[in-house]
N, C-alpha and C positions, 0 to 999 in steps of 0.2 A: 369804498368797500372795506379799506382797512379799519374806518371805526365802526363800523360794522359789523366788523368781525372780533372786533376785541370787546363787544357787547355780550356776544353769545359764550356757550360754551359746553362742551360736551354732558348730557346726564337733565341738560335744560330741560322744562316741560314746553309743552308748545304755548302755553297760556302766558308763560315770560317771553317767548318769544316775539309772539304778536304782539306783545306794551313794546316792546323794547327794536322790533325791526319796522320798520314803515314800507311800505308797498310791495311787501310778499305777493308771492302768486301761488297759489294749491295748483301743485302738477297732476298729481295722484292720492287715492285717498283709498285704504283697501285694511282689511283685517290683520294685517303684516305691518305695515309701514303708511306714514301718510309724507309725500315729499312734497316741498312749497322749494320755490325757483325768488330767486331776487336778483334783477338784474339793474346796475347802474351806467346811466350813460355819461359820459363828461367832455366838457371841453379843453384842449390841452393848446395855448397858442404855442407853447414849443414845438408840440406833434405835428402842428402846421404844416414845417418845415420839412417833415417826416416824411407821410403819408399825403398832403395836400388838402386835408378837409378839418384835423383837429379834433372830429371825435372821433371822442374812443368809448367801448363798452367793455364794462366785466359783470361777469352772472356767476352765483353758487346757487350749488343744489344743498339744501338741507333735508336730512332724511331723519325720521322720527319713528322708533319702535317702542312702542308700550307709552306712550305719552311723552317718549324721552329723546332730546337730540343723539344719535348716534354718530352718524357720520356728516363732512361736511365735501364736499369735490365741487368740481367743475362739468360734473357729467363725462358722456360719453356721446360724440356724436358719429352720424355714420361712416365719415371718412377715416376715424379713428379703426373699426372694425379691420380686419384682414384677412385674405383669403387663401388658406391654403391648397393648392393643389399638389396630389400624388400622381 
């Protein structure tokens, strides 16, 4: 993920993005923002040791306004939300 990431860069258009990342996914695609997910999975014989099975995965989300990379995260998944009661 890390040369991956040191490809991109804020202000990108999406047309460098697509030369320059390999197996994007289009999440969303709307007159606001178009966001493409990339997720890699890898084998770690250290992590072995770790977890018991050695892979491991990591995904960013890339979000694009006006043709332009804006922002880059890990998303938001539902566990993360919280629920306040009064």
């Amino acid at each position: 993920m890390t040369k991956t990431l040191d490809k991109v860069y804020i202000g990108m258009p999406i047309s460098e993005f697509k030369e320059k990342v390999d197996k994007e996914e289009l999440v969303e695609a709307n007159s606001q923002v178009t966001i493409y997910r990339l997720v890699y999975k890898t084998y770690n014989d250290a992590h072995v040791v770790l977890s018991g099975n050695g892979w491991r995965q990591d995904h960013r989300y890339f979000y694009f306004v006006n043709d332009k990379l804006n922002r880059i995260d890990k998303g938001e998944r539902a566990v993360d939300y919280r629920i306040k009661i009064d």
